[in-house]
Structures are given as C-alpha cells and as structure tokens.
C-alpha positions as CSV (number, residue, x, y, z in Angstrom):
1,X,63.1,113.9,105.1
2,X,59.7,113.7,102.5
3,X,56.5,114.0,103.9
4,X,55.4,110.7,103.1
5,X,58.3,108.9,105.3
6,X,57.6,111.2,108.4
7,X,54.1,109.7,107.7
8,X,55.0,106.6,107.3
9,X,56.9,106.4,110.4
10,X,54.4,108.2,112.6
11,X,52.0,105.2,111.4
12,X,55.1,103.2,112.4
13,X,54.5,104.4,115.9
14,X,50.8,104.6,116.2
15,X,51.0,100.9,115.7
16,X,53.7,100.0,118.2
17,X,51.8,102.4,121.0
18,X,48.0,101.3,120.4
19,X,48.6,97.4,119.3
20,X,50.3,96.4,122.5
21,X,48.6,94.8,125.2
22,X,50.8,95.1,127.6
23,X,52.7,98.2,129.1
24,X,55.6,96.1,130.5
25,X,58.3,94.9,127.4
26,X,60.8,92.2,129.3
27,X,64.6,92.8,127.7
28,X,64.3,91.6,124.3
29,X,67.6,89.3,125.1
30,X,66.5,87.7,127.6
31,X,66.5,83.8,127.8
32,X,63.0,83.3,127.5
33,X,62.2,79.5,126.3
34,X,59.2,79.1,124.6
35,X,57.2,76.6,122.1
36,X,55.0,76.1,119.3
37,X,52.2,76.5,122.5
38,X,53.3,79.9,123.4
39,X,51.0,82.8,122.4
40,X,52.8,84.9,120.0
41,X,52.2,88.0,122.5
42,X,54.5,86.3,124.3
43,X,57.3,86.2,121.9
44,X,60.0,88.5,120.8
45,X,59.4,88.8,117.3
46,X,62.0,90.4,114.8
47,X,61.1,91.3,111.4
48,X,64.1,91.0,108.6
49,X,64.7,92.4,105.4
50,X,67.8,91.9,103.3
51,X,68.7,94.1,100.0
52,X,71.6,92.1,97.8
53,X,73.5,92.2,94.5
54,X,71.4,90.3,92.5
55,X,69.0,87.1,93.1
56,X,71.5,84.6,93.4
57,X,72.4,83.9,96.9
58,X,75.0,81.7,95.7
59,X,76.8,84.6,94.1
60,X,75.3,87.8,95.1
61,X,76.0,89.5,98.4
62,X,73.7,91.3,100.8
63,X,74.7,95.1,100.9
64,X,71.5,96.1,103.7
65,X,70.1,94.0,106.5
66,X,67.3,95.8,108.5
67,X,65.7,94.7,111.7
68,X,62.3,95.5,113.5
69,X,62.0,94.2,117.1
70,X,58.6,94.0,118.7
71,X,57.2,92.3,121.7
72,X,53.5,92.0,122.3
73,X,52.8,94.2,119.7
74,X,55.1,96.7,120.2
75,X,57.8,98.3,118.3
76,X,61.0,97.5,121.1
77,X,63.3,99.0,118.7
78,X,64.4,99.4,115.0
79,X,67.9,99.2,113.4
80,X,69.6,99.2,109.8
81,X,72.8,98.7,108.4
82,X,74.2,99.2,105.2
83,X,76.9,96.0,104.4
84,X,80.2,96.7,101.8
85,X,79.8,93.3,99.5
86,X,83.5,93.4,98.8
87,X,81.9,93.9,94.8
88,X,80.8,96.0,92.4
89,X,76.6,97.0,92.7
90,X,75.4,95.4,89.4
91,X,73.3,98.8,88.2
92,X,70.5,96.3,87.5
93,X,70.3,96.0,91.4
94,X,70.9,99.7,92.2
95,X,67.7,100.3,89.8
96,X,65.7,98.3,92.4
97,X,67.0,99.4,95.9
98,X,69.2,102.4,94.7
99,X,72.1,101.6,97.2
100,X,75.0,102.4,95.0
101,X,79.2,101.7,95.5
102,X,79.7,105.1,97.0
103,X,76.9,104.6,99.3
104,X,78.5,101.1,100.8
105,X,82.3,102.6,100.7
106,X,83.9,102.6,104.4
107,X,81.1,100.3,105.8
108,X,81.6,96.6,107.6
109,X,81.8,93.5,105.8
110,X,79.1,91.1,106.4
111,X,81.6,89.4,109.1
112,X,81.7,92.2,110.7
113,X,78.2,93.6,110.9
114,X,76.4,90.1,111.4
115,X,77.6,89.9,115.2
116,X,75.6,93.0,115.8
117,X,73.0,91.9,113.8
118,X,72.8,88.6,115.6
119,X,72.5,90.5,118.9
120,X,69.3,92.1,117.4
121,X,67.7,88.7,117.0
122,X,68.5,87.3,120.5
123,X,66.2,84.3,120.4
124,X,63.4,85.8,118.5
125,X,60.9,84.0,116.1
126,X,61.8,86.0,112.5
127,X,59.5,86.8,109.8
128,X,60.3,87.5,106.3
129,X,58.4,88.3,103.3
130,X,59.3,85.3,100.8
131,X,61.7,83.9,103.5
132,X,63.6,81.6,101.5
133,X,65.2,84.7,99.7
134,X,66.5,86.0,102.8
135,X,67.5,83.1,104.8
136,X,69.7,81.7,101.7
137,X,71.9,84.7,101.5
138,X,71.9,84.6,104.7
139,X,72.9,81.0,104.9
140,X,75.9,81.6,102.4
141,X,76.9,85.0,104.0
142,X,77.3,83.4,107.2
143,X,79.3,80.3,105.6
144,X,81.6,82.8,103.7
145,X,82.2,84.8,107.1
146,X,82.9,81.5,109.0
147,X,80.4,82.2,111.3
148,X,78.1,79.8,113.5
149,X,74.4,80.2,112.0
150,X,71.9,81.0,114.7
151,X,69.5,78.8,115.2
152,X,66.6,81.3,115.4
153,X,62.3,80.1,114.2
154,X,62.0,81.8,110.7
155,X,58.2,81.8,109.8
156,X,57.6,83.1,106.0
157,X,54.4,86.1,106.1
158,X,54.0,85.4,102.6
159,X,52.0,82.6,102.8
160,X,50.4,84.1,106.4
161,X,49.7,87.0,103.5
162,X,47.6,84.8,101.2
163,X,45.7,83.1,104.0
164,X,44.9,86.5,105.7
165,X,44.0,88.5,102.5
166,X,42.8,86.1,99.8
167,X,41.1,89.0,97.8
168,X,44.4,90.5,97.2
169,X,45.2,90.4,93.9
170,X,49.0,90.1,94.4
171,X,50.7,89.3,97.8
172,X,54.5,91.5,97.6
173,X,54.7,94.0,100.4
174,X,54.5,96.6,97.6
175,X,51.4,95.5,96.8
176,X,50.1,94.3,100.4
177,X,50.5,98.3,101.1
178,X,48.6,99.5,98.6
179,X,45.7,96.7,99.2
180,X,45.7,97.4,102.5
181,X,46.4,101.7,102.0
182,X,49.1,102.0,104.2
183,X,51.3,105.1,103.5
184,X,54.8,103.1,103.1
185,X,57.9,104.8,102.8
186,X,60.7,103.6,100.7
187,X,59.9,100.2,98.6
188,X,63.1,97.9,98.8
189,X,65.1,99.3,101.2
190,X,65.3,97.2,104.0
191,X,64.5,99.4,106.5
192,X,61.1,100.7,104.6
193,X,60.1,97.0,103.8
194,X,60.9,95.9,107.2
195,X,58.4,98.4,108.7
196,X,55.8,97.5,106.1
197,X,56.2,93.6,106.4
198,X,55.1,94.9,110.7
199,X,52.3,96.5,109.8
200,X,50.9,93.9,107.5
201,X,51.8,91.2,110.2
202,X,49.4,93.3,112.9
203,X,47.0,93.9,110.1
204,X,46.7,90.3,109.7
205,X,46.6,89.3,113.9
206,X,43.5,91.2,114.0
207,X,41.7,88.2,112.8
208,X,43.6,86.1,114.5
209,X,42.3,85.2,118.2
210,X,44.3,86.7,121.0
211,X,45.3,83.1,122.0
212,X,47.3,82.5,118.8
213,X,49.9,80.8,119.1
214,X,53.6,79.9,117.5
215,X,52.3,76.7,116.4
216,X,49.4,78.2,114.8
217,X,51.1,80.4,112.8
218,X,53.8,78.0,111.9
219,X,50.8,75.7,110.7
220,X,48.9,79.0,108.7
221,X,52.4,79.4,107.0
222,X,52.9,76.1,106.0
223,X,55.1,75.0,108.8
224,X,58.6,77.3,108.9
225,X,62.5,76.9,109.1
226,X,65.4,78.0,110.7
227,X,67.9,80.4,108.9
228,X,70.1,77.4,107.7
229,X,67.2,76.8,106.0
230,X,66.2,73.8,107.9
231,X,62.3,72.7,108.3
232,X,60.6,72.9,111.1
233,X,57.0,71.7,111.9
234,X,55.3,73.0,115.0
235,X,54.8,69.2,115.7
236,X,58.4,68.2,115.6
237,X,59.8,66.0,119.0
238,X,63.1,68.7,118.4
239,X,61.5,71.8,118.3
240,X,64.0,73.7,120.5
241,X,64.7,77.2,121.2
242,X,68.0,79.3,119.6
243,X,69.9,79.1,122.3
244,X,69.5,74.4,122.1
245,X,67.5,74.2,125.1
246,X,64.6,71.9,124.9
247,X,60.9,73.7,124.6
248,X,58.2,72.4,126.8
C-alpha cells in the first residue's frame, strides 16, 4: 500500500470522525421515510461510482461498482466490488481505470453482485459525479440481469460542484481534488473516486446552512432522478421514498 493512499484514507477518516454531528448512526437499512423537507443530516446518503468497458451504456458493461455510506456526516461504511462483464476489457478502457481481464476472471456477474449492492443502498439518497453516466449503465445492467430497478433519489454533485466552487476552472473529481488540495488516491477506480466525490460533497455543506435540506439540494443540482433515470423535482405531488411509501 503507497504512501499517498494510507494518506488518503486517513483523510477519509478524519472527515467521517470530525464532520459528524451526531455520535449516534441509526442502521443504515432502516425504513426511515423522509422528504424533500428533511435535512440532509438526517439522510442516509450513499455515494456511487461505476468503472465500465467503454462510454456506451448501451453496449459497454460495468466491470467496478463502489459504494460510500455516510449518515450525518459520517463514513457508516465503505465497500467495492470488482464485476466480470462477460467481455473482453477494450485496452482503451484499461488505459483509464487499469482493471484488466485477469483482474475480473472468477468474479460475479452483474446479476449476481447487484443484490448486494442493492443492500448497500437501502433507501438512501445517491450521489454521483456526472450521474447520468452512472445511472444509465446502471439502468441497462439491471435490464440485462432481469432485475427490478430500485427506486432510490439520485442527486448529480456535478452541478452541486459548479454552484459550490465557481472559481474552479474545471469541475471532474480529478480536478475538484486538486482545486480543493486533497491528497486523493487512485483516479478512476471506483473506490478512490467514490471517496473523493465524499469529501468534495462535505467540502461543499460547509457553506451550506445546517438546515439544508433534500429539497434544497435537489433544487441546487437542478432537480435530480431516480436510477431508471426518471426526473424528479423536489416539488413533485409523487415524491415518494424507495421503498413506494408516500413522503410527508
């Protein structure tokens, strides 16, 4: 393990300890309703990264997923997994994210890692970087697989990126970590990029009021979606929760 990743992740956890404002983290599964009303230290929040084949979800497969759980502020818990895309790894992709064929030989399919996955989420409120890259492979991964797409909030930090750091010059996690100087580990893996799209997030709250809520960020963002790709505006009469019951 480099220096630079034990520093990273240290960092990791020096977020997840001093952010939180609360000492007490509920079970991340549990069947919490909330709406756009709720403060967002009051939601489980998971934050997704996918590495694929290529950039069309329509063709490509996903061959990483990684997930970072956190609840008020703190890191609840942190999980990869590396996906077999029942294809050869274009070496155009494996030049971005370096996952090669022998590295995804003996893993689950998609159909059979996305249950676990899915656990992960529970009925959290997501955030990707550039969500509509991740939530269409998604969308067609979960087609393929026959499975039932969760209805989980996905709220896109790009644009939350832009609105909280105009000065930026560029607004990819790459560049958000070197704007911002945070010591990030591996750039496109998922796991790496997971924990850098958290740290940008809690960079950003701090100029958000403790009071903000999932509404407000939806409306920051530009409203948001659910992983079927579905729009969702905080002011919607059907704003609902994952698991269909109606918010409040």
């Amino acid at each position: 393990m480099n220096r630079g990743f034990i520093c990273f992740f240290t960092l990791v956890i020096l977020f997840s300890v001093f952010c939180g404002c609360a000492t007490h983290c509920p079970d991340f599964n549990e069947h919490k309703s909330y709406t756009y009303r709720t403060r967002i230290c009051d939601v489980p929040l998971v934050f997704l990264d996918t590495e694929t084949t290529g950039l069309n979800s329509g063709r490509d497969r996903i061959v990483e997923i990684a997930v970072v759980r956190s609840y008020n502020g703190r890191v609840v818990e942190r999980r990869s997994w590396l996906i077999d895309p029942g294809m050869r790894i274009p070496h155009s992709a494996v030049k971005v994210h370096g996952i090669t064929d022998e590295m995804v030989v003996g893993k689950g399919s998609f159909a059979e890692v996305f249950p676990e996955v899915e656990r992960f989420l529970g009925n959290a409120v997501v955030l990707c970087h550039n969500a509509r890259f991740d939530s269409a492979f998604l969308k067609h991964e979960i087609a393929r697989a026959g499975l039932v797409n969760p209805g989980n909030l996905v709220i896109d930090t790009l644009p939350l990126s832009r609105k909280w750091f105009p000065e930026s010059p560029r607004h990819s996690l790459e560049a958000m970590a070197e704007y911002l100087k945070i010591k990030a580990g591996s750039f496109h893996r998922a796991m790496g990029d997971a924990d850098l799209l958290y740290l940008v997030f809690r960079k950003g709250m701090e100029s958000e009021s403790p009071q903000v809520t999932v509404g407000d960020l939806m409306n920051k963002a530009g409203g948001a979606s659910r992983i079927d790709g579905t729009r969702v505006m905080s002011d919607h009469p059907n704003f609902i929760a994952p698991d269909s019951r109606m918010l409040k």
